[in-house]
C-alpha positions in Angstrom: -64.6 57.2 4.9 -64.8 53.6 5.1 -65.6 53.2 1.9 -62.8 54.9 0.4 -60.4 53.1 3.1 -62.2 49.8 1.4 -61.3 51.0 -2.3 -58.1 52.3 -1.1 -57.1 48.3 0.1 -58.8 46.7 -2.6 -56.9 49.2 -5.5 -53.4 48.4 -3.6 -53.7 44.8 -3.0 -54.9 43.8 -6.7 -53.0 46.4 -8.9 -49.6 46.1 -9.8 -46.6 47.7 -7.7 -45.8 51.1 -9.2 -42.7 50.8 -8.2 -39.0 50.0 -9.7 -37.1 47.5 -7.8 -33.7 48.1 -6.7 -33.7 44.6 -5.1 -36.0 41.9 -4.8 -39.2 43.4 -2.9 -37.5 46.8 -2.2 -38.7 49.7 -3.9 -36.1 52.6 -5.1 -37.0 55.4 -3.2 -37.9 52.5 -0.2 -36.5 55.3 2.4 -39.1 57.6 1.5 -41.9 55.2 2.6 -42.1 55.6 6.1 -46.3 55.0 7.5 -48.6 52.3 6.2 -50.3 54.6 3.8 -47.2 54.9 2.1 -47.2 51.3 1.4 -50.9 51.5 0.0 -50.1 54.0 -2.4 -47.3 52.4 -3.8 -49.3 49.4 -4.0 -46.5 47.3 -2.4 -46.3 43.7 -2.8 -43.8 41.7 -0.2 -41.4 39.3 -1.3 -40.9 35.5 0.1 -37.7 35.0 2.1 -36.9 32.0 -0.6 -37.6 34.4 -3.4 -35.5 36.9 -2.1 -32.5 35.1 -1.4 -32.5 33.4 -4.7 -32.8 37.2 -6.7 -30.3 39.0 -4.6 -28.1 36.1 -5.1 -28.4 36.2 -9.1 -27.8 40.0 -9.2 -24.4 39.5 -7.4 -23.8 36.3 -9.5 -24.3 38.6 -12.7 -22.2 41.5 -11.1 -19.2 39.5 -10.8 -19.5 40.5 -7.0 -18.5 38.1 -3.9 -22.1 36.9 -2.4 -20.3 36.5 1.0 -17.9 39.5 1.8 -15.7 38.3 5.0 -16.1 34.5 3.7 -12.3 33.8 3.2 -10.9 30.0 1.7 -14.0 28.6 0.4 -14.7 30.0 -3.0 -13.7 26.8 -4.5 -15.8 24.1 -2.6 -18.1 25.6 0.1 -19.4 29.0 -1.6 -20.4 27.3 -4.9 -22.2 24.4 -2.5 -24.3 27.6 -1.0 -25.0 28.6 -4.0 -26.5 25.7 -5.6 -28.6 25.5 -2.3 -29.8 28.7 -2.2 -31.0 28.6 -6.2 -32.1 24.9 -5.1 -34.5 26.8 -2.1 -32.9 24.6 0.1 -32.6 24.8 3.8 -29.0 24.2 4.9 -26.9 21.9 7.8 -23.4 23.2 7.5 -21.2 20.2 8.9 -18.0 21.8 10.3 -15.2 21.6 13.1 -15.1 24.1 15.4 -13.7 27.7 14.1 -14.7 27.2 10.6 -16.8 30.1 10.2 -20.3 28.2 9.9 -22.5 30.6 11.7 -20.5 33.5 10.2 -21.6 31.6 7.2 -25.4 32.0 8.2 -24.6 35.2 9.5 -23.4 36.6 5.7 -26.2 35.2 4.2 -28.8 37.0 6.2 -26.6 40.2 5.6 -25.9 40.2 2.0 -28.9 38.0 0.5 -31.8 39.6 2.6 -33.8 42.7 1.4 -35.2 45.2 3.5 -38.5 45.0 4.6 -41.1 47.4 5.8 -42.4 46.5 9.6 -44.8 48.0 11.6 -42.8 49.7 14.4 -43.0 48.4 17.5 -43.8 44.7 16.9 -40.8 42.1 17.6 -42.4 38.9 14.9 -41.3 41.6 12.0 -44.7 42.4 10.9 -45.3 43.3 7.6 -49.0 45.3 7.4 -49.8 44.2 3.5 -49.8 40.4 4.9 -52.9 40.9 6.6 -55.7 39.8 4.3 -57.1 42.3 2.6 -60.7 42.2 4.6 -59.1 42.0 7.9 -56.7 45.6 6.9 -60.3 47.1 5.7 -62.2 46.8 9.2 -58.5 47.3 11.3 -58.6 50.9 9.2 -62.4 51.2 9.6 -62.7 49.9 13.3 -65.0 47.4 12.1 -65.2 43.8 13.7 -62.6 41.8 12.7 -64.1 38.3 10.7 -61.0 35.6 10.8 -61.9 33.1 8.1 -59.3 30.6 9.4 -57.0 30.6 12.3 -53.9 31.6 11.3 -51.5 33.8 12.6 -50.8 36.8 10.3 -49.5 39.8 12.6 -48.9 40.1 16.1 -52.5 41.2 18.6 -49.6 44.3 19.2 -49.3 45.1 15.5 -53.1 45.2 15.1 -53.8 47.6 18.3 -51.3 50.0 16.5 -52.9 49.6 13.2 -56.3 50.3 15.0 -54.8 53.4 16.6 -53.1 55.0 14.3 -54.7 54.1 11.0 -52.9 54.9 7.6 -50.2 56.5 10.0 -49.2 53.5 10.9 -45.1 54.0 10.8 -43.4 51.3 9.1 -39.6 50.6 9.4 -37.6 48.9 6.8 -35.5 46.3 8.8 -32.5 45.0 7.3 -31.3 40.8 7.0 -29.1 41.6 9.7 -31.8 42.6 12.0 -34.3 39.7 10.6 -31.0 37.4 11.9 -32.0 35.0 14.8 -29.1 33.0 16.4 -29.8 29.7 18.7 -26.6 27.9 20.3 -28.3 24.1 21.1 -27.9 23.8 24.9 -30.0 21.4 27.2 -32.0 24.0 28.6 -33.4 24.8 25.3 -37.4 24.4 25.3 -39.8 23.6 22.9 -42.1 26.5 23.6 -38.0 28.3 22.9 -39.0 27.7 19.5 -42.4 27.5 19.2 -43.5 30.2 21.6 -46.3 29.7 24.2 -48.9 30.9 26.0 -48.1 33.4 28.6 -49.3 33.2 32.2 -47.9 37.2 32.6 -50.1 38.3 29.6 -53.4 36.4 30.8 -52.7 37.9 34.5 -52.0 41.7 32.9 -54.5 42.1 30.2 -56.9 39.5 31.3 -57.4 37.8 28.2 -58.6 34.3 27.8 -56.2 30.9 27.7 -56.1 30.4 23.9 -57.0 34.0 23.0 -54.2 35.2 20.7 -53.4 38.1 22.8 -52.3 35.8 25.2 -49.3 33.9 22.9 -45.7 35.1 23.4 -43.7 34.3 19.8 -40.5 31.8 20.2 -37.6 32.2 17.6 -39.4 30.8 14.8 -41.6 33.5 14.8 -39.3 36.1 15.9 -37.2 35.4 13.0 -40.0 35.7 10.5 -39.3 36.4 7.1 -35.2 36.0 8.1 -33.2 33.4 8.9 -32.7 31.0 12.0 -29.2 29.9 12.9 -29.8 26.8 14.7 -25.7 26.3 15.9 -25.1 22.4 16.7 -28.0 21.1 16.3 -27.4 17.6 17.2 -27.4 18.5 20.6 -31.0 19.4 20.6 -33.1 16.2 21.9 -35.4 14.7 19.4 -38.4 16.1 20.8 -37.6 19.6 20.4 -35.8 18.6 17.0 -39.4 17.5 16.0 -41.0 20.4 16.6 -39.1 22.0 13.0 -40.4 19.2 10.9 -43.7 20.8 9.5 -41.3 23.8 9.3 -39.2 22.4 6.9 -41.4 20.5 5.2 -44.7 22.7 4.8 -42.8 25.9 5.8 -46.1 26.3 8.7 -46.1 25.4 12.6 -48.9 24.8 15.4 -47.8 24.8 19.0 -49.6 22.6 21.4 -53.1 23.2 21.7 -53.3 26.6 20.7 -55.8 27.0 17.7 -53.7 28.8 15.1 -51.1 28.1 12.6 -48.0 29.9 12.1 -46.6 30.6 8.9 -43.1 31.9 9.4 -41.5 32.0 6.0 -37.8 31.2 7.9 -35.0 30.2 6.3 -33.3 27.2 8.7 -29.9 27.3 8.7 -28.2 24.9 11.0 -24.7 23.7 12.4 -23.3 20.3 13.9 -20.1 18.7 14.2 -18.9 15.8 11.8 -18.3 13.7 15.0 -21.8 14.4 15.9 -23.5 14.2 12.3 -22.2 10.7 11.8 -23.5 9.7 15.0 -26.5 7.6 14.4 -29.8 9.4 16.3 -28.0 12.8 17.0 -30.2 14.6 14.1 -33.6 12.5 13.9 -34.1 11.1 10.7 -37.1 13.0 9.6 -35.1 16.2 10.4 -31.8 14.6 8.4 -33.6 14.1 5.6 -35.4 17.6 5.4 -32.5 19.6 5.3 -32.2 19.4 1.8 -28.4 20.7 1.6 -25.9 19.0 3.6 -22.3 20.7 3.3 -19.0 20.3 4.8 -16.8 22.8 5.4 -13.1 23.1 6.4 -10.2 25.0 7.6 -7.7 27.4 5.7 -6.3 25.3 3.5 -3.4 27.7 2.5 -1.5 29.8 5.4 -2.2 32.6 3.0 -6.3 32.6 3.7 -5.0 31.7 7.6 -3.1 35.4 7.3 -6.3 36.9 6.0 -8.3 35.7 8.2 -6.4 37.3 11.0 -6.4 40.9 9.4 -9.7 40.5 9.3 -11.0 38.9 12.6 -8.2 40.4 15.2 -9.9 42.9 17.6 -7.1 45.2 18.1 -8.2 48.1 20.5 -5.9 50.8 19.7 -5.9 50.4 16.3 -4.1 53.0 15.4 -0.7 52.3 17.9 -0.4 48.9 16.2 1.0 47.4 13.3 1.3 43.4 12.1 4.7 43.1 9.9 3.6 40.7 7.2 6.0 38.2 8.7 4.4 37.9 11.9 1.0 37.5 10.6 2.1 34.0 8.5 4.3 33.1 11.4 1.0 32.7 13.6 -0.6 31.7 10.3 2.3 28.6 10.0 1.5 27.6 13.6 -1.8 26.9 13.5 -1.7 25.0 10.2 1.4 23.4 11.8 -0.5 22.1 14.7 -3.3 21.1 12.7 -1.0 18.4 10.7 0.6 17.3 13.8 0.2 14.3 14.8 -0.2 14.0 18.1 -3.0 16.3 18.1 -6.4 15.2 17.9 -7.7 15.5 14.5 -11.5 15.0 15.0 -11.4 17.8 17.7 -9.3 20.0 15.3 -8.0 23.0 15.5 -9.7 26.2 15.3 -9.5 29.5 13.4 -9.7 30.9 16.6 -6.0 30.0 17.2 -4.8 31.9 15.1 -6.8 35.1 15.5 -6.5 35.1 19.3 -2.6 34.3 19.3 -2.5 37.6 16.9 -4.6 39.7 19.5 -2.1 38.4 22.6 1.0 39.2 20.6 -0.3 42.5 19.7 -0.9 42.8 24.0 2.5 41.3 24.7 4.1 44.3 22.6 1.6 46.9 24.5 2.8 45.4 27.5 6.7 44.8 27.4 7.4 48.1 25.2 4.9 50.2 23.6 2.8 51.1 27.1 6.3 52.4 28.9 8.1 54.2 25.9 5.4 55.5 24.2 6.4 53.8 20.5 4.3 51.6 18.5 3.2 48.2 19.1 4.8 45.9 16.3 5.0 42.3 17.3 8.4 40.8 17.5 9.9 37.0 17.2 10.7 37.5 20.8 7.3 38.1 22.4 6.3 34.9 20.2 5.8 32.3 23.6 3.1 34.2 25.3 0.5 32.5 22.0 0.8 29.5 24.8 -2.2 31.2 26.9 -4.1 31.3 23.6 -3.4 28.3 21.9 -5.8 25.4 22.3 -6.0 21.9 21.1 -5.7 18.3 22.3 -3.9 15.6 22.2 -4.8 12.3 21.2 -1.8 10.1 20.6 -0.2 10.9 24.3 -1.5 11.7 27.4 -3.1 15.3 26.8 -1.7 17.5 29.7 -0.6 20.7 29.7 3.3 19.8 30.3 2.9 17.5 26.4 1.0 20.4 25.1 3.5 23.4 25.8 6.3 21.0 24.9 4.5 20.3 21.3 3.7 23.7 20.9 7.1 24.6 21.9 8.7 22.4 18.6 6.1 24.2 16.4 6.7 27.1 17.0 10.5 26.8 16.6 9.2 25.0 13.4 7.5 27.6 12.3 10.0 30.2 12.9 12.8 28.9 11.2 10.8 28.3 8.5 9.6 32.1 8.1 13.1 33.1 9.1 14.9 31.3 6.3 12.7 32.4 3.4 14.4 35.9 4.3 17.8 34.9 4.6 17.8 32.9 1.3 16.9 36.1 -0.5 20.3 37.1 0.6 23.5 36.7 -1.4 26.2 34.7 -0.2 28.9 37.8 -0.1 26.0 39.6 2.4 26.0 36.3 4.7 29.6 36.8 4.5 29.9 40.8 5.9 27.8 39.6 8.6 29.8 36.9 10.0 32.5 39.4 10.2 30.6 41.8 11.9 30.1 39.1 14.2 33.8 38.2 14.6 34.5 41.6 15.6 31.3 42.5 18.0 31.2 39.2 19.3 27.4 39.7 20.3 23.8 41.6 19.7 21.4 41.6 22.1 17.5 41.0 21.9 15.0 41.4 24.2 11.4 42.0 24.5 12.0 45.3 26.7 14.7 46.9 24.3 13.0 49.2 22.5 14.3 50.1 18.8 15.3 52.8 18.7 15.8 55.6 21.9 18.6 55.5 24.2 21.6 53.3 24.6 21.1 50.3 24.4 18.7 49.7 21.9 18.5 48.2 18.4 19.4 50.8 16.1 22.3 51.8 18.3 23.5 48.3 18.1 23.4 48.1 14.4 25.2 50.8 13.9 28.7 48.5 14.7 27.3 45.3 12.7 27.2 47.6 9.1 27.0 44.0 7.2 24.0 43.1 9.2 22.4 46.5 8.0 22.7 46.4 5.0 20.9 42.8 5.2 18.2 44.0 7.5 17.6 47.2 4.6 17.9 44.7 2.2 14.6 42.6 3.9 12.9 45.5 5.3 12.2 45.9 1.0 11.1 43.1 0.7 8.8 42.6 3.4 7.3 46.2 2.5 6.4 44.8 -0.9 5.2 41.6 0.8 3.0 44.0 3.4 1.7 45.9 0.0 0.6 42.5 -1.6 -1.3 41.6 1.7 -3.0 45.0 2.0 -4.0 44.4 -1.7 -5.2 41.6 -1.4 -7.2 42.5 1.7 -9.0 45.3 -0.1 -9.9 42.8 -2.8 -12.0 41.3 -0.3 -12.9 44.0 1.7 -10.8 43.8 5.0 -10.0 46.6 6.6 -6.3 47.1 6.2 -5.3 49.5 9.5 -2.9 46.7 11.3 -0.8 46.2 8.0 -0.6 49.5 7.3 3.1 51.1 6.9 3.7 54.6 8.5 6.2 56.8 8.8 6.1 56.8 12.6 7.0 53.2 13.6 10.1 54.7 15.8 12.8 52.1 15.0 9.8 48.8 16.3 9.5 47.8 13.0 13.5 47.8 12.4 13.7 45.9 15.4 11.0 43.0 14.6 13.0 42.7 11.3 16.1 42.5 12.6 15.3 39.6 14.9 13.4 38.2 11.6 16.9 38.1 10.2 19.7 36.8 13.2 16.8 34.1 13.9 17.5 32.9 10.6 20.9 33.1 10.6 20.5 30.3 13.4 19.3 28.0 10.6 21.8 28.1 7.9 23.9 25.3 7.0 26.3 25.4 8.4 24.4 27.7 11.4 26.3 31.0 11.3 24.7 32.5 14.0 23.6 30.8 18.0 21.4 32.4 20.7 22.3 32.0 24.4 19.6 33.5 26.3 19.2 37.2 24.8 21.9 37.4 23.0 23.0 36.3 19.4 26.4 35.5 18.6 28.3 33.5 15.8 27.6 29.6 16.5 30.9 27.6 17.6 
């Protein structure tokens, strides 16, 4: 038996794989191979982290497909800058403000550029049974004595026992990058051994092993993210001694920790994070470390309000998806403000302003509509102008030219926001003709007034929106008039969001918005009217009527 387990080992680690690959290192019928014998027959042969990167990236480079699904803005600057890096084998430090999708970066690199790989189940440093020299799999099949040539760290003392125990029935599972994806945030209480792993007092007390036995090391994230990737998010903040401890990693792609008599090999991609303010900073990232991350690249923030919009289709965590729906207008209003307060000048421009503005103004809108109208009457929740000032609790930023309290910073965020919506306001009305502009003033002449408000619903009972249209029939035939046009604007939005693979349920139009969507339009359209030259309409409190 042991000689045929011999042969069997020796035939699979020096013959060629007789497989097909459907991605680097992945076999094509890869689900089918489920126990360690599997992988022998097949004659498997395990592909580098570096390697496989750089061959899943070329196939999607000759596909025409996006490398990065979810990345949104940086195809010109920051995607081709990746891509050189990862063809370059380069670890990366992505310099960034806050909100500018770094570690959802590292995070769609891992996903889309990782293959699967087979691991022995059970065993948390993603142990891959063929990377156990060839001897060493021979007497762990045979239950001979295991002879270690040189002390390095190949599998886990847990992945062994199971190999010992269950022989060519070994079950492997075939992990994803996803799963392979280890994510620290720098804090002060991070540790060396953190990274490193150490040797565990618990271990030597249960199984009664000796100090520097193997058995008796726990794995850090290095190892636990072996043959994946290791997010290391603001990595300036790390002190230098612990930012020493990834030199040899970067350099010779190997580790030791302490005194322990082994070395780790953890083929780990190091992707890492920091600030500008703290990149620039002389000493934040040690020099040796600086100068071993071979890829340094900046990235940014939307730089059109068009990838801001996109960005909050896609990020928004709406709960009940289905009872909601973002008119296109209201999505680049929140878009505008952002950006707006990003330019401002008062605001601080090294803290910046993040994404998450935008996306979490989006998600309180969408709760201000639950709340006001869609909760008590049972009709969708569509976002109106009107439920626009509750984005104050999830705005942030700071100010820089005045004193930054909260008074200065709802008064700022006050004027853009005003900004904003007479700027999205107007690009409706000027797609009105002047005789329309005209109906409506006389509508206004005669009804005096139409009244808003974040609890009228659109359409139910008197008084609502629809009932109070039906006196101002100039001002319908305007809001008709936009309602087109935003529905071919909300079509160009949802197409562009498949393009790239957002889910498109919150721009969706149905046929059961119950008069909401009316409603968010017609305040789209009296709001504008506010901003005409000469005004034509004024708003006193809820309540629109022609401006004096």
């Amino acid at each position: 038996m042991s000689t045929k387990i011999e042969e069997m080992v020796h035939r699979s680690y020096n013959s060629k794989p007789k497989y097909t690959e459907i991605m680097p290192g992945v076999p094509e019928d890869y689900r089918q191979v489920k126990t360690l014998g599997d992988i022998l027959k097949i004659n498997y042969k395990h592909v580098a982290v570096e390697e496989q990167m750089r061959g899943n990236l070329i196939a999607k480079l000759k596909k025409g497909d996006h490398p990065y699904p979810g990345i949104i803005g940086y195809d010109a600057d920051v995607v081709p800058a990746v891509n050189r890096a990862i063809l370059s084998g380069h670890d990366l430090l992505l310099v960034g403000q806050i909100g500018q999708a770094k570690t959802k970066f590292a995070e769609a690199i891992a996903k889309n550029l990782l293959s699967p790989i087979p691991v022995v189940r059970g065993t948390v440093t993603n142990d891959i049974p063929t990377s156990i020299p060839e001897d060493q799999l021979t007497a762990l099949l045979s239950e001979s004595e295991v002879v270690r040539t040189q002390p390095e760290f190949t599998v886990s003392p847990e992945c062994e026992e199971i190999i010992k125990a269950n022989k060519l029935e070994t079950k492997v599972d075939w992990i994803s990058g996803t799963d392979r994806y280890k994510y620290i945030l720098s804090t002060p209480d991070i540790s060396v051994k953190d990274l490193v792993g150490q040797i565990d007092a618990i271990k030597i007390a249960k199984k009664g092993v000796e100090l520097y036995s193997m058995e008796s090391y726990s794995a850090g994230q290095l190892l636990q993210a072996r043959h994946g990737i290791l997010c290391i998010d603001e990595l300036p903040v790390l002190d230098p001694r612990k930012q020493v401890s990834l030199l040899s990693v970067l350099q010779e792609g190997k580790f030791t920790t302490g005194a322990y008599p082994a070395v780790f090999k953890p083929d780990v991609r190091i992707i890492a994070t920091a600030n500008p303010i703290d990149y620039t900073h002389s000493g934040k990232i040690i020099e040796p470390l600086f100068d071993r991350l071979r890829s340094h690249i900046d990235t940014h923030y939307p730089r059109t309000v068009e990838d801001e919009m996109l960005i909050i289709v896609q990020e928004s965590r709406i709960a009940d998806a289905k009872n909601v729906m973002l008119p296109v207008f209201m999505v680049r209003t929140i878009a505008m403000i952002t950006q707006m307060t990003r330019a401002h000048h008062d605001v601080n421009q090294d803290k910046g302003v993040s994404v998450r503005m935008s996306v979490h103004s989006m998600e309180m809108m969408v709760g201000e509509a639950e709340r006001t109208r869609s909760i008590a009457h049972g009709v969708k929740a569509i976002p109106r102008f009107c439920d626009i000032h509750c984005i104050h609790q999830s705005s942030k930023f700071e100010l820089a030219e005045m004193e930054d309290t909260r008074e200065n910073r709802r008064n700022i965020l006050d004027s853009i926001i005003e900004a904003a919506l007479k700027e999205v306001a107007l690009e409706y009305i000027q797609k009105l003709a002047t005789e329309q502009l005209t109906k409506v003033k006389n509508d206004f002449v005669k009804n005096k007034a139409f009244q808003v408000s974040q609890t009228l619903v659109g359409e139910a009972k008197s008084p609502d929106y629809e009932s109070q249209l039906t006196k101002f029939p100039g001002l319908r035939q305007a809001v008709n008039e936009t309602i087109a046009n935003v529905k071919e604007e909300q079509k160009q939005l949802i197409e562009r969001a498949k393009q790239l693979g957002i889910r498109s349920d919150n721009i969706l139009l149905s046929q059961d918005l119950n008069g909401e969507f009316t409603a968010s339009v017609i305040e789209v359209i009296l709001e504008g009217l506010r901003y005409t030259q000469p005004p034509l309409l004024d708003r006193k409190d809820n309540s629109y009527g022609l401006a004096q």
